[in-house]
Structure formats: C-alpha cells, structure tokens
Backbone bond lengths (Angstrom), bond angles and torsions (degrees), N, CA, C in turn:
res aa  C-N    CA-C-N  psi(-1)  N-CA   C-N-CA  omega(-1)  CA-C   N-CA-C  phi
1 X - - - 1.448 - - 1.526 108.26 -
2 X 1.333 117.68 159.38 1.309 118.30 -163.88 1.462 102.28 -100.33
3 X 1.444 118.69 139.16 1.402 118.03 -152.01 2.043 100.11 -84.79
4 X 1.515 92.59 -12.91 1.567 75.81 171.86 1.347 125.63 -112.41
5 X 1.765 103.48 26.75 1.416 113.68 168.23 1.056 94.36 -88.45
6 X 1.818 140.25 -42.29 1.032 136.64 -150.66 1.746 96.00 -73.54
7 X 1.239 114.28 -57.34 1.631 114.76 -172.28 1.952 113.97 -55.83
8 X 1.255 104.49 -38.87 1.796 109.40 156.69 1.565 99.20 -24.95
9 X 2.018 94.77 -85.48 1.867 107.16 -173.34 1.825 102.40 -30.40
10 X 1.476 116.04 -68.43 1.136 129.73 -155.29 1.744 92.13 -53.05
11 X 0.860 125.59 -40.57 1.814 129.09 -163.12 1.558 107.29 -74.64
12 X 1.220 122.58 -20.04 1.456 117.47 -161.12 1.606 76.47 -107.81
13 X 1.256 142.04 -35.47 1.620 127.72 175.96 1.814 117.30 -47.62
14 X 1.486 95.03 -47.80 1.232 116.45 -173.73 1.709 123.37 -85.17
15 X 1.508 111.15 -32.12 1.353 91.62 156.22 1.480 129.40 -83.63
16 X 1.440 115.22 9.08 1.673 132.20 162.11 1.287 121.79 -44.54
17 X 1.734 89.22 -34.57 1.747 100.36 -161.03 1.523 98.92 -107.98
18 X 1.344 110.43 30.08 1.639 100.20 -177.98 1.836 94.72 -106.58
19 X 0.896 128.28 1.42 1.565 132.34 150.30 1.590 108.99 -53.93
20 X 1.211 152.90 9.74 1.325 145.31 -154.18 1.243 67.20 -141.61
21 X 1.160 155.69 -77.63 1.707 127.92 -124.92 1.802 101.20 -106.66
22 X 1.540 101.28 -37.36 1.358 87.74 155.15 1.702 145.04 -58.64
23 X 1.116 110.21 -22.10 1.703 123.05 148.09 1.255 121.25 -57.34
24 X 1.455 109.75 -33.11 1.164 114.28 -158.68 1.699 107.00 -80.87
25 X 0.802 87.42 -32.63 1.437 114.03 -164.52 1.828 106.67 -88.27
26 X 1.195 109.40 -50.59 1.591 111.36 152.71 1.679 133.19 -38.00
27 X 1.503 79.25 -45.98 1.493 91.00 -178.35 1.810 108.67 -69.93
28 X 1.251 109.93 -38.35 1.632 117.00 -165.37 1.531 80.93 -56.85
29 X 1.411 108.88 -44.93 1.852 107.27 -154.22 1.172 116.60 -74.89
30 X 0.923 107.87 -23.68 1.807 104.08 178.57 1.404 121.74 -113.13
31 X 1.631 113.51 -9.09 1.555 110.97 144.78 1.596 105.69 -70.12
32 X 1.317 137.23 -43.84 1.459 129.96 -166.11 1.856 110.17 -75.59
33 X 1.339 112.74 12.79 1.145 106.03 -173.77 1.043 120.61 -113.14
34 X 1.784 146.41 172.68 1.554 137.21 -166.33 1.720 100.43 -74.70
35 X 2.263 101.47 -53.33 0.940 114.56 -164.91 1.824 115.66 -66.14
36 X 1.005 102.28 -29.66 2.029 116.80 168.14 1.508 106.04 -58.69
37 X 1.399 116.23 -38.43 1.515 106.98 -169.38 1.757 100.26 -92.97
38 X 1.345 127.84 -0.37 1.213 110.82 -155.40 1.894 78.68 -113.44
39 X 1.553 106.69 -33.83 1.492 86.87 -179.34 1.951 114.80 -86.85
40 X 1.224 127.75 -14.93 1.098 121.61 128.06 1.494 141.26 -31.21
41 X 1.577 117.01 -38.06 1.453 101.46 167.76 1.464 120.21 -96.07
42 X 1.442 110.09 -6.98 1.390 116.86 148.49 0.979 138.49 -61.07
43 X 1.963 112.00 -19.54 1.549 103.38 -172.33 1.977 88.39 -89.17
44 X 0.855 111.60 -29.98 1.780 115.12 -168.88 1.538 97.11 -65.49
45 X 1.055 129.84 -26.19 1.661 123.53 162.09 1.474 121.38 -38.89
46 X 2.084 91.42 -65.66 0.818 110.61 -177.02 1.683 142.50 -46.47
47 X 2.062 82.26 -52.28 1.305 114.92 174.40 1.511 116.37 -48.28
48 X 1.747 114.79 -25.93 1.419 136.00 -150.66 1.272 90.54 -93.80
49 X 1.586 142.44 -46.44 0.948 138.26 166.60 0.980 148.67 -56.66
50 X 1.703 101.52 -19.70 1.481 121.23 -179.88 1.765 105.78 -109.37
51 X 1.343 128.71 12.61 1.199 147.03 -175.84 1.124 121.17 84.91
52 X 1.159 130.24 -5.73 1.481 132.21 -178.32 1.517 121.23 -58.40
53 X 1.261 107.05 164.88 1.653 108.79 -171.60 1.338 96.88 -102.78
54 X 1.358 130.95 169.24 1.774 144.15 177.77 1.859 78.92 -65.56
55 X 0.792 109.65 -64.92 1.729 109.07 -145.51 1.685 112.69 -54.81
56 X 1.464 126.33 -20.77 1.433 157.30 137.96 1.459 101.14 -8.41
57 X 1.991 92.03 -86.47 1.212 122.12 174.56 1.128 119.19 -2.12
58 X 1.891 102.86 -87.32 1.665 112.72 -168.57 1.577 114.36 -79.39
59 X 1.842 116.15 -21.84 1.001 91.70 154.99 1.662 133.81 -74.49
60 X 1.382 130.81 16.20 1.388 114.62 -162.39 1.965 74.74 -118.48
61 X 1.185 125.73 -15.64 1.355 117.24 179.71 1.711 104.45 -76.90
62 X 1.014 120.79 -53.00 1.256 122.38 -179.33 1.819 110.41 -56.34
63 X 1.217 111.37 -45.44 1.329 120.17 178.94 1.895 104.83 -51.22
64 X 1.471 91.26 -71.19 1.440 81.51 164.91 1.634 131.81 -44.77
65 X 1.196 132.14 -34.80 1.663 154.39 173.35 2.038 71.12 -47.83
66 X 1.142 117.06 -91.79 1.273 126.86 -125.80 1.762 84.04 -72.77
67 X 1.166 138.78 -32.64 1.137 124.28 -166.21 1.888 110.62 -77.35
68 X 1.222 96.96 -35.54 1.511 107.43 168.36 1.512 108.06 -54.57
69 X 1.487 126.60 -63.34 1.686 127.89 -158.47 1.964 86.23 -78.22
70 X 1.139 137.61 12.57 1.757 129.64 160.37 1.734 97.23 -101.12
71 X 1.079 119.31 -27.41 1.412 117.26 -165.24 1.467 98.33 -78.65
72 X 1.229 122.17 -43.39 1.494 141.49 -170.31 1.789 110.78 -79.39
73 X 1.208 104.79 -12.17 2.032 113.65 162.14 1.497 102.67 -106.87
74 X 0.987 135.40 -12.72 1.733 119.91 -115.18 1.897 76.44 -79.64
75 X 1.361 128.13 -47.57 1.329 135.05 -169.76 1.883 108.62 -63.67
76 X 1.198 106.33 -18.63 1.444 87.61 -173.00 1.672 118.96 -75.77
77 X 1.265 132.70 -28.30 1.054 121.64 157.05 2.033 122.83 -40.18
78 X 1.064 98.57 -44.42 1.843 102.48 179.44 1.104 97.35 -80.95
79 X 1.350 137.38 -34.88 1.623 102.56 170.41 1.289 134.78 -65.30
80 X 1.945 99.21 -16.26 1.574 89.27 177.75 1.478 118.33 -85.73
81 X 1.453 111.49 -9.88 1.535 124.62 172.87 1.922 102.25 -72.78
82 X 1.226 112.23 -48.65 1.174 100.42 158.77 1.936 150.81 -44.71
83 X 1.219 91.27 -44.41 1.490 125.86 164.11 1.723 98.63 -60.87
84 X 1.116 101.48 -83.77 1.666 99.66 154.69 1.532 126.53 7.52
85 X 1.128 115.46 -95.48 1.574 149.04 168.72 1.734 111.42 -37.34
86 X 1.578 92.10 -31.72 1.696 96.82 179.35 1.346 120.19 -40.50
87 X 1.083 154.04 162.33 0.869 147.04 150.38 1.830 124.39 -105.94
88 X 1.787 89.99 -32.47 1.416 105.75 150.39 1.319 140.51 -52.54
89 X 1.607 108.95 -38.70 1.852 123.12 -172.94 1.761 98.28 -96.87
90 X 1.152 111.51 -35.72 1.427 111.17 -157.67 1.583 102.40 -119.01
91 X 1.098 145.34 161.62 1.431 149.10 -131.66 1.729 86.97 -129.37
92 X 1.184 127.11 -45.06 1.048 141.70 -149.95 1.928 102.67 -81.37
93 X 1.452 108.37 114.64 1.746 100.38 -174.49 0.810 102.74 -80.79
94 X 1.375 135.79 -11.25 1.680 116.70 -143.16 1.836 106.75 -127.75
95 X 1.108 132.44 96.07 1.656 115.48 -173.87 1.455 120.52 14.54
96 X 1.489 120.86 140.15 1.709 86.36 145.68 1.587 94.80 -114.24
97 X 1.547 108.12 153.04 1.142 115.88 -153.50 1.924 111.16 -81.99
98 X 1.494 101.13 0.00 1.421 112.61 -178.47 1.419 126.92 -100.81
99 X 1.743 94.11 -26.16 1.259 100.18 165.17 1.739 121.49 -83.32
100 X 1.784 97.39 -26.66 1.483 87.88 167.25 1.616 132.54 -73.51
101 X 1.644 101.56 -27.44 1.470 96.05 171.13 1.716 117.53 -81.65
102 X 1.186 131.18 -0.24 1.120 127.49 144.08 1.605 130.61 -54.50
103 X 1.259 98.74 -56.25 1.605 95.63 174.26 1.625 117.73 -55.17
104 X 1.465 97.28 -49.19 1.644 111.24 172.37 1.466 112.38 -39.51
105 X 1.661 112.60 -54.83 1.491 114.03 -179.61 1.348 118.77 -40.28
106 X 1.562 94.62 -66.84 1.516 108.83 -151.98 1.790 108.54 -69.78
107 X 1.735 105.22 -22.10 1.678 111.38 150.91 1.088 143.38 -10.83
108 X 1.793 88.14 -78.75 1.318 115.60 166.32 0.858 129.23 -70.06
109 X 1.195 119.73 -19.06 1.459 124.58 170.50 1.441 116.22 -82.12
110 X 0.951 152.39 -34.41 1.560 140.73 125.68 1.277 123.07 -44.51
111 X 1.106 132.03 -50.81 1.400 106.23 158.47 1.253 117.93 -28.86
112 X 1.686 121.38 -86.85 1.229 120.22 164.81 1.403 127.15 -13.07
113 X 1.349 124.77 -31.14 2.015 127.22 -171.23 1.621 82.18 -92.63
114 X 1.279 134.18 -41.73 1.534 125.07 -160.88 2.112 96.50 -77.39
115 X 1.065 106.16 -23.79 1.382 112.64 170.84 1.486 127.02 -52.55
116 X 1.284 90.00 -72.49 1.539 131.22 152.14 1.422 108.04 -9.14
117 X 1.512 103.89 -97.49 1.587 133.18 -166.88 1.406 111.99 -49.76
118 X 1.749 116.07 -41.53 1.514 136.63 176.97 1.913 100.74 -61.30
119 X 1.020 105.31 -43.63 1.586 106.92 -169.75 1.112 106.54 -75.84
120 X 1.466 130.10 -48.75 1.576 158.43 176.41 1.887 90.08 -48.61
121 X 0.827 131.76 -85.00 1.672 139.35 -158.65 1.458 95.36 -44.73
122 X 1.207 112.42 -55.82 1.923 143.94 -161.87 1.980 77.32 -31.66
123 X 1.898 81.89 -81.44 1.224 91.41 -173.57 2.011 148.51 -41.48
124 X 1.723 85.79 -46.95 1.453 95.92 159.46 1.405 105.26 -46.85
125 X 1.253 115.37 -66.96 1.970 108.24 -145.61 1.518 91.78 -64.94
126 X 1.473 116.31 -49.77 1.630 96.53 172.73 1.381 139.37 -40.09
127 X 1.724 97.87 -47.29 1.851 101.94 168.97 1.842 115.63 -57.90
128 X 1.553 115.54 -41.31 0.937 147.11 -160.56 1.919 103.64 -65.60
129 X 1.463 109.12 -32.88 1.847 102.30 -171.66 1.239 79.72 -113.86
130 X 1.713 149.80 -25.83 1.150 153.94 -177.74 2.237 109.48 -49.07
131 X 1.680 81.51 -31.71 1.939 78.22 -170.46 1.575 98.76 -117.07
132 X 1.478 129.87 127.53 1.226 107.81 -171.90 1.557 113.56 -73.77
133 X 1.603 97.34 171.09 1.883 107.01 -174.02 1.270 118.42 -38.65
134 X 1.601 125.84 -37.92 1.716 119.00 -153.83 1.729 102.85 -79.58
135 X 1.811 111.01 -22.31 0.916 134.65 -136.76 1.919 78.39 -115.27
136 X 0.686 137.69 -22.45 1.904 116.84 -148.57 1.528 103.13 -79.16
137 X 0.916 94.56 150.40 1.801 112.88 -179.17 1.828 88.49 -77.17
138 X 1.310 93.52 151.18 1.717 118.42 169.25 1.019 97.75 -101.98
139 X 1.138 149.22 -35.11 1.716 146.10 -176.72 1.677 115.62 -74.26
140 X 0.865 110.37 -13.77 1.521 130.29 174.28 1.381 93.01 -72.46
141 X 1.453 121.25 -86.08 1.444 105.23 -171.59 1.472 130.36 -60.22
142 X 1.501 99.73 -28.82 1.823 104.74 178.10 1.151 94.97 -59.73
143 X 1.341 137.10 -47.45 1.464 111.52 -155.00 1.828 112.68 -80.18
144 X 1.419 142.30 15.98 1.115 142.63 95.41 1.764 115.88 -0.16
145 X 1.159 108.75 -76.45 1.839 110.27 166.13 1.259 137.48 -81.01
146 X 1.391 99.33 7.54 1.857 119.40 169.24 1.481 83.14 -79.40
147 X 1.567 114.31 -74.44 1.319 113.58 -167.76 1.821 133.49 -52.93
148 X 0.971 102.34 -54.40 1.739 92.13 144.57 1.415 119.57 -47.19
149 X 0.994 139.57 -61.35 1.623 147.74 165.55 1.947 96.07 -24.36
150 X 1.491 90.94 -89.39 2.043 87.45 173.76 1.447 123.24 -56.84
151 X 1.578 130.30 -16.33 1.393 121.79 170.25 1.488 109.26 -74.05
152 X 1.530 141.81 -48.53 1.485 140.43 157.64 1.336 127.06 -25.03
153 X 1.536 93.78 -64.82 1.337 120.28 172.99 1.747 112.40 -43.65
154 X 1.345 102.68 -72.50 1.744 111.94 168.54 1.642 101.83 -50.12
155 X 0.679 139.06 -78.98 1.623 140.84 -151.21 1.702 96.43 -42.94
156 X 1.418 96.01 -52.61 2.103 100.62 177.54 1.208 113.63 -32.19
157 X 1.434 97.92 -86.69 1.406 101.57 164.81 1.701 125.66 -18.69
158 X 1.308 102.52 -91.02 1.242 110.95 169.92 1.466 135.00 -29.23
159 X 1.317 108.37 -14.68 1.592 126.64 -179.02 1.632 103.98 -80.75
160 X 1.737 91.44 -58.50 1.247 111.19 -168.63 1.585 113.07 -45.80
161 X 1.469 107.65 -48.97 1.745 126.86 -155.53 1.598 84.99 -83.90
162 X 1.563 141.45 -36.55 1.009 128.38 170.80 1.382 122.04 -54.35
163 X 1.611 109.28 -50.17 1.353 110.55 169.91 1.444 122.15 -42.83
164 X 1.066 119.97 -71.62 1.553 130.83 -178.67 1.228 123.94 -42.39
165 X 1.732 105.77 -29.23 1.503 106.72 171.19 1.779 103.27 -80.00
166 X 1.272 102.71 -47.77 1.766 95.52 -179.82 1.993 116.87 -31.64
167 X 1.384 93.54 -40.76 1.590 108.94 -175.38 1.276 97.71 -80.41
168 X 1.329 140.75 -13.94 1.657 124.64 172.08 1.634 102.70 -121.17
169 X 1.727 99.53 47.71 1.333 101.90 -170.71 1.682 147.39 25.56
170 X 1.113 94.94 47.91 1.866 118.47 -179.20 1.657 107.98 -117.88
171 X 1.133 101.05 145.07 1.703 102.65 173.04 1.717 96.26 -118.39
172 X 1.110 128.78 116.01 1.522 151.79 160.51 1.591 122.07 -92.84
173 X 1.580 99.18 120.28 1.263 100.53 -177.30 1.260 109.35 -96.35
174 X 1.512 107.19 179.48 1.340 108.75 -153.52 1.478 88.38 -107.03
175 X 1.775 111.82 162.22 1.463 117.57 -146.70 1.480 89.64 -96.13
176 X 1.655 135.91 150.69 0.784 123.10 158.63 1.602 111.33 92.55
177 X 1.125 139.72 -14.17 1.269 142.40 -161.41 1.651 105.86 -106.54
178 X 1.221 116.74 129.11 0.862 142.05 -172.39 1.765 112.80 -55.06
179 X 1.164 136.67 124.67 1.839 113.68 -169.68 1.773 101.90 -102.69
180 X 1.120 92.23 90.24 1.593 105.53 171.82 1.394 120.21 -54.57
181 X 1.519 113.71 -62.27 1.343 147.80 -179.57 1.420 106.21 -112.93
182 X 1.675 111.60 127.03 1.775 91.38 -177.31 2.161 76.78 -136.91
C-alpha cells in the first residue's frame, strides 16, 4: 500500500479529533472575555425566566462551545476523501477504499456527537424546568459534561484503534456511530 494513501486514511482520523482543542480553546475564550461574561449573565436572566437553573446555563453554553468547534471540522474529513478521488491532485484514478472509509468513519462519527449532544440538551432542559429550582438535581445538568467528557474520551480511543488498523491495512469503524454516509 502506498504510504501516502495510508497517511490520507490516517489524516481524516486525526483531523476528527481537532474538535477537542478547538472547544477547548473556545471555551478558555469566551469564559476569559468581557463580552462572554456579559452574554453569559444575560443568558442566566434569561434562563431565570424561563425556569431554568444557573447550572443548565453553563452547561447548555458549553454544549453549544462544543457543538459549534464539531460543526467547524465536521467537513474536513470529506475533503480529504475528496482530494482523494481527484484525479487532478492525486495520481491515483480509482478510490482508495481505506482512505474513503476513513473519512466516512470519522463523519459519522460526528455526526453521531452532533446527534448525541442535540438529544442530550433536549433532554436536560426538559428534566431541568420539569423539577422545580429548590428541588433540581445538579447531576442532571453535569451530566451534559459527563457526555462531552465520554464523547472525547471515545473518539481518542477510537482514533487511535483506527489508526493502527490503517497501518495493518484495515479500515475500522467507530463503535456506536450512527452510518450516515457508508
């Protein structure tokens, strides 16, 4: 196999996982900022009016943080399957079938986290105006950041075990992910 089909496969695994630092990094920025804290204490106004608890709040802000920095990769895997396919950029006419099911994987697999996170929030704010304030569970909203916590966490992994098969020439999908695009 040609070692720079394999690094293609390997590249669409790895820019998958560039959603983790871009959150990460979002988040520093717009908690560390005047305009982050001023529209933050606006949303807890808000939130206050519509029954929500503070703790809701920053998790449905962060949620958003993390759903934005997946929205903002979600294409770079298909471009490199695209790039791929070129016939112009790349020498190669014909698919290779490892680099396309890589891109495909790691796809679906954000798709799947944008799935995820949308259903996940749904639910919090429902549990969340469902129990009143004096009364609301804190674990209700943390677990919003359990789940980011286990979506990172999984994807690592999952990057990793993809990689390794690319290098013993296997394409491995990722567990749990929804097949959007196959």
């Amino acid at each position: 196999m040609h070692l720079n089909l394999q690094l293609n496969a390997i590249a669409c695994h790895i820019v998958a996982l560039l959603w983790i630092p871009i959150a990460a990094a979002l988040a520093l920025g717009v908690g560390n900022s005047h305009l982050g804290n001023i529209m933050f204490l606006g949303s807890l106004a808000i939130a206050a009016d519509w029954d929500h608890s503070a703790n809701f709040t920053g998790m449905a802000w962060l949620t958003a943080i993390v759903l934005v920095s997946i929205l903002l990769i979600i294409w770079m895997p298909l471009t490199i399957v695209l790039i791929n396919l070129n016939p112009i950029v790349n020498e190669v006419r014909h698919p290779d079938k490892l680099v396309y099911r890589s891109g495909i994987n790691s796809f679906n697999w954000l798709i799947t986290c944008i799935i995820w996170l949308t259903i996940a929030i749904i639910l919090v704010e429902w549990l969340d105006r469902l129990i009143p304030p004096p009364e609301n569970l804190v674990w209700i909203t943390w677990s919003l950041g359990l789940l980011i916590l286990m979506l990172a966490i999984g994807q690592i992994i999952m990057a990793i075990r993809a990689c390794w098969g690319i290098l013993n020439g296997k394409s491995n999908r990722y567990f749990f992910a929804f097949p959007v695009l196959r």
